[in-house]
Structures are given as structure tokens and as C-alpha cells.
N, C-alpha and C positions, 0 to 999 in steps of 0.2 A: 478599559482600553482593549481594544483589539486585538487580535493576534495578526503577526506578519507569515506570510510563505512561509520564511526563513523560519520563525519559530515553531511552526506546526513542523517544517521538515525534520530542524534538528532533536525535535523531541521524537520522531516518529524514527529518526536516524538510532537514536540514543539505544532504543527497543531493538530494534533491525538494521543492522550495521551494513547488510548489503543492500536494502530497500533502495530501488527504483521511484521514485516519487515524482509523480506530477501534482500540480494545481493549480486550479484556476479560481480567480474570484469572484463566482460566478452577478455578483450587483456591486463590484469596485469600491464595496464599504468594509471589507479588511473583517466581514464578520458573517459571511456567506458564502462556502468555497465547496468546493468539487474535488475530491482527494482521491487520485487512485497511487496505487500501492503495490508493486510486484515484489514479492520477496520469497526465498526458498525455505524459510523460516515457514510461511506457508502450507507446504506440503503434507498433505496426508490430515492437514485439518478439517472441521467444516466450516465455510461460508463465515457461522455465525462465531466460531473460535477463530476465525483471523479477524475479522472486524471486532473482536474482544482484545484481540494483541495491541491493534491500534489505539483504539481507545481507551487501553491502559495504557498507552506510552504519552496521550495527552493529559493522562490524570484528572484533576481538576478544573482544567483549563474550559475542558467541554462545557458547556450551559454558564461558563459565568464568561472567561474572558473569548470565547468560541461560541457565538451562538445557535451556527449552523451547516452541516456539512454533509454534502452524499458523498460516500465512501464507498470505492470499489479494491480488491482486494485480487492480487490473482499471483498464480506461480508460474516462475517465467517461465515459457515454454520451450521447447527446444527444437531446433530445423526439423523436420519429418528426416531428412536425409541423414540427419545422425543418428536418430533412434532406428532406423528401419532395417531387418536384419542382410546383412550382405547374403547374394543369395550364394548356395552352398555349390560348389563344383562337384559336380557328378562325373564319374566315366563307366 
């Protein structure tokens, strides 16, 4: 049996409590989807240790009731305009 949206989210939720998740189905057969992923949980990992977070939060489910997914993984980013240092008053 397939996996729904719903339960790819809530498991990837269960892992990543603030995860941003989208997905798409990408052939409308409930066993082919497009997953991206923004979470701050994220940060300071590589690439292939956040796409490990995920795929431990679907456990088992990958290869048997999941057959297939691209997986995009990223840390929200933040406006330029809040990170950029105010500039400094000179006199």
C-alpha cells in the first residue's frame, strides 16, 4: 500500500518538528514523489547527513511501502536584510 502526503509529512514531522515540507506526486500513483525539506535542524550538516535525518524518520517505509523519492533538503534562509551588518556611525 502506498504512502499518502500526509504520512510521509507526519513522519518527517515526528523527526523535524519545525520542517517546512513540501510534495509532489510526481506520476499521481501515491509511490513516486518529490520531497523537499527546509529545516533548521539542518544546519551545520552535510547534504548527505540531512537527507540521512530524513530518511531515518521514514524508517522502513522507504523501499517497501515508498518506492520512490527525490529528496531536496535545505536550511531556511534568512532575508539578506537581517543578516547584513547595519553600517557603523562614524564621526
Amino acid at each position: 500500500m502506498p504512502m499518502t502526503k500526509q504520512d510521509i509529512t507526519q513522519r518527517i514531522r515526528q523527526a523535524l518538528p519545525d520542517a517546512v515540507i513540501h510534495i509532489d506526486d510526481l506520476k499521481g500513483d501515491g509511490d513516486h514523489y518529490k520531497v523537499d525539506v527546509v529545516s533548521q535542524a539542518f544546519r551545520g550538516l552535510s547534504r548527505l547527513q540531512q537527507h540521512r535525518l530524513v530518511y531515518g524518520a521514514l524508517g522502513d517505509a522507504m523501499g517497501t511501502e515508498l518506492h520512490a523519492m527525490m529528496l531536496s533538503t535545505h536550511v531556511e534562509s534568512t532575508s539578506p536584510d537581517k543578516d547584513s551588518p547595519s553600517p557603523s556611525s562614524t564621526s
